[in-house]
Backbone as a chain_set.jsonl record, in Angstrom:
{"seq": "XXXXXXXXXXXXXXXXXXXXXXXXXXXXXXXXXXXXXXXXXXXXXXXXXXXXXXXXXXXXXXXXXXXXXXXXXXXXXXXXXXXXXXXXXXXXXXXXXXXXXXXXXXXXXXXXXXXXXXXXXXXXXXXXXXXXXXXXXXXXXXXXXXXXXXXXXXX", "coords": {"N": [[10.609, -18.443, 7.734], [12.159, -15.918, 5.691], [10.875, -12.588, 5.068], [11.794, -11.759, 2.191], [11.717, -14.037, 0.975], [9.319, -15.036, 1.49], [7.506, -13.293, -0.162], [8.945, -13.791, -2.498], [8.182, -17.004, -2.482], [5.437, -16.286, -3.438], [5.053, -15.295, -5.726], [6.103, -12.946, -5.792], [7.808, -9.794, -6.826], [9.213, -6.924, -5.806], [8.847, -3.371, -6.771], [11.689, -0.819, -7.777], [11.69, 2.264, -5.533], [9.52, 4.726, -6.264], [9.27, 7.518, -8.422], [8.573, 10.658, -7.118], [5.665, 12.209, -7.66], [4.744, 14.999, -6.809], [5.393, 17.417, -4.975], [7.088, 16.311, -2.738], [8.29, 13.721, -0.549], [9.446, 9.969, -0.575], [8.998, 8.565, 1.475], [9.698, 8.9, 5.347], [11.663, 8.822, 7.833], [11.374, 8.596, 11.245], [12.601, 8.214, 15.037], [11.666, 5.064, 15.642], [9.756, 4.755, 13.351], [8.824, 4.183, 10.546], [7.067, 6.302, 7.746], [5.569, 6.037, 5.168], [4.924, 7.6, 2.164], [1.918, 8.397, 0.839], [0.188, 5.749, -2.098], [-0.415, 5.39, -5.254], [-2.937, 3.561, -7.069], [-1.629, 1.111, -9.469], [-1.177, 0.423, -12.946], [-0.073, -1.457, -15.604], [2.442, 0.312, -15.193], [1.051, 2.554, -15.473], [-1.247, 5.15, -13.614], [-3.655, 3.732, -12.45], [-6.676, 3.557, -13.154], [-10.008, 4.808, -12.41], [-13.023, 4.663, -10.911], [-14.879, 3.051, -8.189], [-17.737, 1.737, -8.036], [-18.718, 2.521, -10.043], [-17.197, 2.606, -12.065], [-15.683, 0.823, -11.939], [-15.651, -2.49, -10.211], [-15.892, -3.993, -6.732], [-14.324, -5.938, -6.609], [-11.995, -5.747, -8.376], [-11.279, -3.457, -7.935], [-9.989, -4.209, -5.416], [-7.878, -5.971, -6.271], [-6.334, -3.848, -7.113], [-6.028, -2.674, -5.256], [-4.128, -4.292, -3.526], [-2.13, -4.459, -5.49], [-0.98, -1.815, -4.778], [0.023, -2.451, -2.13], [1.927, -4.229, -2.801], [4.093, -2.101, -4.298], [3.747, -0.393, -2.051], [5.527, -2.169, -0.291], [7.813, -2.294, -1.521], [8.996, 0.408, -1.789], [8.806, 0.231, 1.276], [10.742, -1.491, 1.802], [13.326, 0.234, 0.529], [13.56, 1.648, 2.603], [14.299, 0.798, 4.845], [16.641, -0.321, 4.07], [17.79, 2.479, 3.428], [17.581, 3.343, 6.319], [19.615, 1.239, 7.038], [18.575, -1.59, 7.558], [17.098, -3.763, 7.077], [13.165, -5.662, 5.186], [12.655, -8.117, 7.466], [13.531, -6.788, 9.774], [11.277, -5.272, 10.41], [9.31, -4.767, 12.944], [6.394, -3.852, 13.351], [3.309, -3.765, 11.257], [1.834, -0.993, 11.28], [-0.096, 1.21, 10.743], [-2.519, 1.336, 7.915], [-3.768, 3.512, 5.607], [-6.163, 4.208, 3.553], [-7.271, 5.337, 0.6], [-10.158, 5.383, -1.02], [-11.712, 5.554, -4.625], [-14.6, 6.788, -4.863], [-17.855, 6.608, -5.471], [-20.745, 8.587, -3.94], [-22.846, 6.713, -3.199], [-20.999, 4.301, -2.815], [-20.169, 1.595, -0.555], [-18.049, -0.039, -0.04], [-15.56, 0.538, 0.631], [-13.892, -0.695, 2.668], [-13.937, -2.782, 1.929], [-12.374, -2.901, -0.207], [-10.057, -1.896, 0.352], [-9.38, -4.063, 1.827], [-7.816, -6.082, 0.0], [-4.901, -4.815, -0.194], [-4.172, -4.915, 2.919], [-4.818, -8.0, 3.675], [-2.729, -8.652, 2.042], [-1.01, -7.667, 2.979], [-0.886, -8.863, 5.646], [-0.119, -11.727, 5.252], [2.852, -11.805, 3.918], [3.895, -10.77, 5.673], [2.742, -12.099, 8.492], [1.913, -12.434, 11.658], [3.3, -9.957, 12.506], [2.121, -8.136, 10.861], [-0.142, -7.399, 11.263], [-2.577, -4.93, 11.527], [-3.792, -1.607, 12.296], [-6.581, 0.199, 10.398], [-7.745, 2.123, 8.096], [-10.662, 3.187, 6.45], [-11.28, 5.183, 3.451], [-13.882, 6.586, 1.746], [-14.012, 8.753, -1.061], [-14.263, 11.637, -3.694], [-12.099, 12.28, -5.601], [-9.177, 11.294, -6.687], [-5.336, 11.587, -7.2], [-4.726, 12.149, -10.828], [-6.652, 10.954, -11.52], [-6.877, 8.214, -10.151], [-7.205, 4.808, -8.933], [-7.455, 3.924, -5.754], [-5.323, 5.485, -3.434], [-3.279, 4.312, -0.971], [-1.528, 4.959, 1.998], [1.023, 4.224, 4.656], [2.54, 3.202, 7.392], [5.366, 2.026, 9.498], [7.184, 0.377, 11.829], [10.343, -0.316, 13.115], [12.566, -2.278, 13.996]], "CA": [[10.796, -17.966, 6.372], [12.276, -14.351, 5.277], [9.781, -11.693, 4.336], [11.903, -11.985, 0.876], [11.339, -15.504, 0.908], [7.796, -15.414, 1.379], [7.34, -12.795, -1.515], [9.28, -15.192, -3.768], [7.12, -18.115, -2.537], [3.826, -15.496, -3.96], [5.675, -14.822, -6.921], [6.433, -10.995, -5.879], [9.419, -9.197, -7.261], [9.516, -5.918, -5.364], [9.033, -2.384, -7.907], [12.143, 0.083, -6.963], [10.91, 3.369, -5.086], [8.269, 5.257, -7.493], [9.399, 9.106, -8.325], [7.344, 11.257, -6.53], [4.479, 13.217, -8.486], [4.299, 16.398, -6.412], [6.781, 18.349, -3.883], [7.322, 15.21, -1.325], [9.302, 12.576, -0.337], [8.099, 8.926, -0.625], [9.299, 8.317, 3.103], [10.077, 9.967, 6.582], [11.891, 7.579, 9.459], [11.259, 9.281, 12.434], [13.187, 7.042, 15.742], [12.07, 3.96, 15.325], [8.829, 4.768, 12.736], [8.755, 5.267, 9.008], [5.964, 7.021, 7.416], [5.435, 6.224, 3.66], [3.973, 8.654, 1.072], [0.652, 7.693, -0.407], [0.716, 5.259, -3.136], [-1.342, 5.473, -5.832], [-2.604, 1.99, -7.936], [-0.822, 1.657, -10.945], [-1.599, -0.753, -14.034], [1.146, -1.812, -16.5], [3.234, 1.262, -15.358], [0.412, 4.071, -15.046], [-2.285, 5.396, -12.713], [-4.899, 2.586, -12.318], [-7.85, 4.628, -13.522], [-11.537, 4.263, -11.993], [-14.323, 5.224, -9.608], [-15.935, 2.802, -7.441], [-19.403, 1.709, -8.26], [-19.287, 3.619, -11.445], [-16.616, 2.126, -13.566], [-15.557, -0.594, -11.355], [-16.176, -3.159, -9.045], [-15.11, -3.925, -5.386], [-12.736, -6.851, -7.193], [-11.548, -4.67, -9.277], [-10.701, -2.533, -6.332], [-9.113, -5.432, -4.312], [-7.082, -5.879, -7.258], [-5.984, -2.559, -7.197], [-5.53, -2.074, -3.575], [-3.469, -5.163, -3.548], [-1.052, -3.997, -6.383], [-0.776, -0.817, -3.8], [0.628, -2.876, -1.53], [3.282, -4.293, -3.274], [4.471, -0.752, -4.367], [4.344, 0.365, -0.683], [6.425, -3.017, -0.269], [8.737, -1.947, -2.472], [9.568, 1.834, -1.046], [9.554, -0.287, 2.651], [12.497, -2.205, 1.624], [14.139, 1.114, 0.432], [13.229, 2.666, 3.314], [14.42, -0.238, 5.742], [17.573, -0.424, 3.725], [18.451, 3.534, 4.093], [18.202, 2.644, 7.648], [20.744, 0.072, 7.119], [18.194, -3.049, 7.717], [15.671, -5.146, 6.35], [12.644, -5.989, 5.64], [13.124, -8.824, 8.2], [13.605, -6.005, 10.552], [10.037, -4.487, 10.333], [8.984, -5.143, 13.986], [5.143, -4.357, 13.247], [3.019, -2.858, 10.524], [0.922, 0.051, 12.576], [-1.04, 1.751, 10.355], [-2.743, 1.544, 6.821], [-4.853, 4.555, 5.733], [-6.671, 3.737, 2.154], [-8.652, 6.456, 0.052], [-10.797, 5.169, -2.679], [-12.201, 6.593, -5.221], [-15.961, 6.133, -4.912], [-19.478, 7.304, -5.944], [-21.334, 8.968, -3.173], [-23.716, 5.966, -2.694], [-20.192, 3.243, -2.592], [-20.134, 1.392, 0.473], [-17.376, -1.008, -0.027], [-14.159, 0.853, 0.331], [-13.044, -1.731, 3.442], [-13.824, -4.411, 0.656], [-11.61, -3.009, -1.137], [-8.465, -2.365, 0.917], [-8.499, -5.578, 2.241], [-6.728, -6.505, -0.882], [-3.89, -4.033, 0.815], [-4.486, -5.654, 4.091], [-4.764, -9.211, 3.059], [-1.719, -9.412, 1.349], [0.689, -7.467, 3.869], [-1.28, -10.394, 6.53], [0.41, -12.772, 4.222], [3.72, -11.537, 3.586], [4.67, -10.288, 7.371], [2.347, -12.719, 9.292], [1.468, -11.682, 12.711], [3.68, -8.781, 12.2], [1.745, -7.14, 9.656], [-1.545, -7.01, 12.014], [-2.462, -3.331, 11.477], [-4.889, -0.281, 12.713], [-6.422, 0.971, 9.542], [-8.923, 3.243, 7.731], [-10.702, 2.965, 4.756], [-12.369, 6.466, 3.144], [-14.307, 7.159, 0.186], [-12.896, 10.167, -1.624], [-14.929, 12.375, -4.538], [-11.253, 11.959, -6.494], [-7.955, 10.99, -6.281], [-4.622, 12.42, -8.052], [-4.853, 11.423, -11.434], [-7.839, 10.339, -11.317], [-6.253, 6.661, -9.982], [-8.396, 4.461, -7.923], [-7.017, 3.558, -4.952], [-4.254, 5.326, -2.787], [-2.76, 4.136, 0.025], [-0.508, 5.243, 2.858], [1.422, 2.774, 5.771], [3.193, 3.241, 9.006], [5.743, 0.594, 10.063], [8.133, 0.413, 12.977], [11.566, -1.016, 12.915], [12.934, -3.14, 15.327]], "C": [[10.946, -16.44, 6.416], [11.548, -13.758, 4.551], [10.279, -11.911, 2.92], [11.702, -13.269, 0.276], [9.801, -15.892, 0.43], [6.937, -15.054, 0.203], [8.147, -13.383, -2.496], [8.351, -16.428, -3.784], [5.212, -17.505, -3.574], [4.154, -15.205, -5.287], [5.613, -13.13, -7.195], [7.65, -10.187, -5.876], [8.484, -7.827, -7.031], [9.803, -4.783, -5.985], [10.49, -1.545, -6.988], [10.541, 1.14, -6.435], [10.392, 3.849, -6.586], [9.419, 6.529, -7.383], [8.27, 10.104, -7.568], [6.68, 12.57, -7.464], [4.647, 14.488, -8.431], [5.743, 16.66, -5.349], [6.335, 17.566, -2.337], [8.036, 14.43, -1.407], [8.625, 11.196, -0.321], [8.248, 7.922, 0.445], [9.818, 8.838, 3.816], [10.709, 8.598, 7.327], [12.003, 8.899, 10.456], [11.281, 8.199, 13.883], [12.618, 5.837, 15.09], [10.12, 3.62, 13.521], [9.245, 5.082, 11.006], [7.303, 5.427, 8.511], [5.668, 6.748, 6.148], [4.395, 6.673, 2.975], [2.685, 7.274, 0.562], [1.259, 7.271, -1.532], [-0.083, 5.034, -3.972], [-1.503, 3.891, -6.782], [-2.506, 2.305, -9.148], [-1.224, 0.226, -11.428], [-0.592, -0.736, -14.958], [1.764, -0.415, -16.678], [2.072, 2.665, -15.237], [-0.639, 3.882, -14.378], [-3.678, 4.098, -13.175], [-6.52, 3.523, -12.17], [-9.571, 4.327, -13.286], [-11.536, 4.74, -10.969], [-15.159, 4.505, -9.394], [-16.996, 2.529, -7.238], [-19.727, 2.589, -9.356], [-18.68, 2.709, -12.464], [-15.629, 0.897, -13.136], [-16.133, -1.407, -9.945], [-15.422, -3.153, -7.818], [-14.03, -5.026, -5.871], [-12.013, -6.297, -7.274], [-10.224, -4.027, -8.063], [-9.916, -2.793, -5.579], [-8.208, -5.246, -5.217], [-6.05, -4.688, -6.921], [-5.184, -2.208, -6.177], [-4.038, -3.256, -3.293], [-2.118, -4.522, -4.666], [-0.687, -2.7, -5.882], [-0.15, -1.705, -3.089], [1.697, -3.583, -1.923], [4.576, -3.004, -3.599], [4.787, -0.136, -3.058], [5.464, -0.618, -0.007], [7.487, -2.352, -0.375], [9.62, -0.411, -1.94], [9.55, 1.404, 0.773], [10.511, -0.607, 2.583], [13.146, -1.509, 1.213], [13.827, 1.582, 1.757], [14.275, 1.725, 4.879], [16.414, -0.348, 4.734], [18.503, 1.152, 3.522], [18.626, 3.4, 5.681], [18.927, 1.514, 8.135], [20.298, -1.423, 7.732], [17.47, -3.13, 7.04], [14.411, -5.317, 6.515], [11.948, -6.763, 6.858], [13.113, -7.601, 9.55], [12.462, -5.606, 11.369], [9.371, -5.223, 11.822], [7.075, -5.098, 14.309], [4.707, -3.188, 11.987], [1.896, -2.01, 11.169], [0.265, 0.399, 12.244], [-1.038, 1.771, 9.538], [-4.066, 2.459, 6.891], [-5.07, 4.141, 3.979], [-7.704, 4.983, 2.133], [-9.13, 5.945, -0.953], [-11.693, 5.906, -3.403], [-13.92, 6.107, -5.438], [-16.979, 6.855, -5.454], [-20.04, 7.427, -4.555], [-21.903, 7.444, -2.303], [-22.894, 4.576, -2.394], [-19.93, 2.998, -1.507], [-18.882, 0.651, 1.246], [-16.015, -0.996, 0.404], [-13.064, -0.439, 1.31], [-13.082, -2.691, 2.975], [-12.521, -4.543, 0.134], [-10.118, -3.046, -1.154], [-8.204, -3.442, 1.467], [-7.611, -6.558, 1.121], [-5.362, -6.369, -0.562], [-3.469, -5.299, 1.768], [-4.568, -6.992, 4.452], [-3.33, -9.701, 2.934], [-0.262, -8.988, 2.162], [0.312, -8.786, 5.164], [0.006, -11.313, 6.012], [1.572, -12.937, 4.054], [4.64, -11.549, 5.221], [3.876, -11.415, 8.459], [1.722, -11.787, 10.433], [1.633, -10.072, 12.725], [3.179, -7.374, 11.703], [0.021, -6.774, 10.219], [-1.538, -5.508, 12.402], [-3.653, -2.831, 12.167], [-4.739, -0.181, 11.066], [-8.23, 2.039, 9.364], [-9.021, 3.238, 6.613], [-11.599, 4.291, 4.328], [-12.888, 6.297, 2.205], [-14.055, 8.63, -0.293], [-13.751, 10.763, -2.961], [-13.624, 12.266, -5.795], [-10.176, 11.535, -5.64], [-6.817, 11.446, -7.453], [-4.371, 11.425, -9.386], [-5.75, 10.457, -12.176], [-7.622, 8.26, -10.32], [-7.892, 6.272, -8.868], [-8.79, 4.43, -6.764], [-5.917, 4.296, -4.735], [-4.193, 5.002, -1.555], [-1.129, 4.151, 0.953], [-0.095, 3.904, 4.245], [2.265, 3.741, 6.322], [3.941, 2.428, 9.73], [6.656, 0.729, 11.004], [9.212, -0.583, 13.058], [11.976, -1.328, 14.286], [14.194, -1.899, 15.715]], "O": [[10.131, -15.724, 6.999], [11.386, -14.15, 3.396], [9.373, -12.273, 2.17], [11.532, -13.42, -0.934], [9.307, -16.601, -0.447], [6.088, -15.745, -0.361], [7.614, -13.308, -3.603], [7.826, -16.851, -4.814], [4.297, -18.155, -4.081], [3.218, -14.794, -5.973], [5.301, -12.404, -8.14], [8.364, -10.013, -4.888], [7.459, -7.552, -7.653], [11.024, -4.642, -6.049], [10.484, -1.575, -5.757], [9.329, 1.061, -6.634], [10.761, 3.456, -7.693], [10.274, 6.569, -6.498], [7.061, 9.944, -7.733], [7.228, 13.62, -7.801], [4.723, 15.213, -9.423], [6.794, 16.038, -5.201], [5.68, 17.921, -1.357], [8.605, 14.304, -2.492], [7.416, 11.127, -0.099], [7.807, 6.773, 0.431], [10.702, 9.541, 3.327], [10.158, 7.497, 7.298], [12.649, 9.935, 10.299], [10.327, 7.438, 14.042], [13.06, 5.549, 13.978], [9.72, 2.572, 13.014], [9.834, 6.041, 10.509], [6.433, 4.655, 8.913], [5.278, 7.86, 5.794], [3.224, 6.308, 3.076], [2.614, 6.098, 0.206], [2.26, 7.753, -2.061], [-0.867, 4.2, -3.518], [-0.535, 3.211, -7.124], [-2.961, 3.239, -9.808], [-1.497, -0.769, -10.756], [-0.17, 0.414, -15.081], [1.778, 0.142, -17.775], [2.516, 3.753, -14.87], [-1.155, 2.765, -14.33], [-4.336, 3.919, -14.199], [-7.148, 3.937, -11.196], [-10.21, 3.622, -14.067], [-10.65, 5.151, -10.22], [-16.244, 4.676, -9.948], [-17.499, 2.993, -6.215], [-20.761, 3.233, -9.534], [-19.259, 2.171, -13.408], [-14.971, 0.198, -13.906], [-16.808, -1.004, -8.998], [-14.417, -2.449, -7.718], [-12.875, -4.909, -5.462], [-11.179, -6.139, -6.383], [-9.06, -4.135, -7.677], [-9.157, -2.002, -5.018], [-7.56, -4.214, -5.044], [-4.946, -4.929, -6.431], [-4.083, -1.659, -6.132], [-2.99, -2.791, -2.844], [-1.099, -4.157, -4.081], [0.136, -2.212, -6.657], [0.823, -1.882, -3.823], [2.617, -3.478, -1.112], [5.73, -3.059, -3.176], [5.812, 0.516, -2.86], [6.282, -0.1, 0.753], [8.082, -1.846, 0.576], [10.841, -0.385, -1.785], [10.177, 2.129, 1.546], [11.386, -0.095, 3.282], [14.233, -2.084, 1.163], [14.24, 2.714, 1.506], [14.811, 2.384, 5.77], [17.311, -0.489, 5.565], [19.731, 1.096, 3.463], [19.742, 3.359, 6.199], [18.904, 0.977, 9.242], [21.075, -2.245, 8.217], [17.238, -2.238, 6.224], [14.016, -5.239, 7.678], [10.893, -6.326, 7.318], [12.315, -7.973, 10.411], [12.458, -5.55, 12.598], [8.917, -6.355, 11.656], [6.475, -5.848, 15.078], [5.325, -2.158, 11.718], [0.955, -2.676, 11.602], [-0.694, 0.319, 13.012], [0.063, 2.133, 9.123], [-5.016, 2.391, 7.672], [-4.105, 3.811, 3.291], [-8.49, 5.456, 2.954], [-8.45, 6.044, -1.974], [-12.385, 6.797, -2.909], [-14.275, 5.152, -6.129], [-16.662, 7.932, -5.959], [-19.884, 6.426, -3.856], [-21.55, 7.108, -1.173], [-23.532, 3.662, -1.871], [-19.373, 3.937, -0.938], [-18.64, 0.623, 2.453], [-15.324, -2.001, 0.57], [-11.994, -0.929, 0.951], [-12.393, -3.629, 3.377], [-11.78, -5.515, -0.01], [-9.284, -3.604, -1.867], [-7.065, -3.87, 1.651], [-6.918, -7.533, 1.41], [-4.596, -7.333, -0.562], [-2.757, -6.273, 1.527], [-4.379, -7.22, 5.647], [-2.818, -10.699, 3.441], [0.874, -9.462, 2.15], [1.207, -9.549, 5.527], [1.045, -11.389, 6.668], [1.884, -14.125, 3.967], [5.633, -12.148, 5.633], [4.585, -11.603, 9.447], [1.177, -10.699, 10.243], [0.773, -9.201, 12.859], [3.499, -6.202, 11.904], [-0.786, -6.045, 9.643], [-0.828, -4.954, 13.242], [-4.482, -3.63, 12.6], [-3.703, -0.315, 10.415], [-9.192, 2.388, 10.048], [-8.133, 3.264, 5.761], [-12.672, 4.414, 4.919], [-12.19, 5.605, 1.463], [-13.933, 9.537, 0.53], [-13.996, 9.69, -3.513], [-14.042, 12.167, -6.949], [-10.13, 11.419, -4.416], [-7.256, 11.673, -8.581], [-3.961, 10.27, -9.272], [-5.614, 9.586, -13.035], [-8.514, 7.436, -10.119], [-8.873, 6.85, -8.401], [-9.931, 4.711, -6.398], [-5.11, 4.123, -5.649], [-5.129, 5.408, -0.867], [-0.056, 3.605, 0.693], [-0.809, 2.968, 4.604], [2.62, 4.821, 5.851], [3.372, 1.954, 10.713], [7.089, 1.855, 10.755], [8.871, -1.766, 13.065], [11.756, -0.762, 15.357], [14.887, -2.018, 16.726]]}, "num_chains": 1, "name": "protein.A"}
């Protein structure tokens, strides 16, 4: 089954690329690597707003982190299609870096990207078996909840 396949079987229609916030780009390919910009979680179109053991839960969070990963989806398959291929292409996913937005005493943050992490499993299969890192963060831009950055390598 084709990565677009599989996200049709989940019922996931793919956002275009986002605009970017600040003075960046919202991907690098460098030989056979692309780099994609942090992605912040978004809720019916804006910053997905909360902190971590204050004003939400680790669901919550999953939630969150998970609707991040569709979004970084979404600027892969632009990113994979300026390099004139495909998802389908994506030879492994290498690295997810997750910042959440937490309260000092929040322990959960790898709770919470496994929403992330989970759902690229799911989508890419073996493929999508990553290195990652989960932080807790004092804010994030926007206050949002969850961003997360990826690392994928093209065949």
């Amino acid at each position: 089954m084709s990565v677009h396949e599989k996200l049709k079987s989940l019922g996931i229609t793919l956002p275009p690329v986002s605009v970017p916030a600040a003075a960046y780009v919202p991907f690098v390919q460098t030989g056979h690597l692309i780099f994609l910009s942090g992605h912040i979680a978004r809720q019916d179109g804006k910053p997905w707003v909360g902190q971590l053991g204050l004003t939400m839960t680790t669901d919550e969070g999953k939630a969150a982190a998970r609707a991040v990963a569709i979004d970084l989806m979404g600027t892969l398959s632009a990113a994979c299609l300026a390099a004139g291929k495909t998802l389908d292409d994506v030879k492994r996913i290498v690295k997810v870096l997750s910042l959440v937005n937490s309260t000092p005493t929040y322990t959960e943050q790898h709770l919470v990207t496994n929403g992330c992490s989970e759902l690229i499993g799911q989508v890419f299969g073996p493929v999508g078996a990553h290195a990652r890192s989960a932080f807790g963060v004092a804010q994030l831009p926007m206050g949002a909840c969850v961003e997360i950055e990826l690392i994928a390598e093209l065949a």
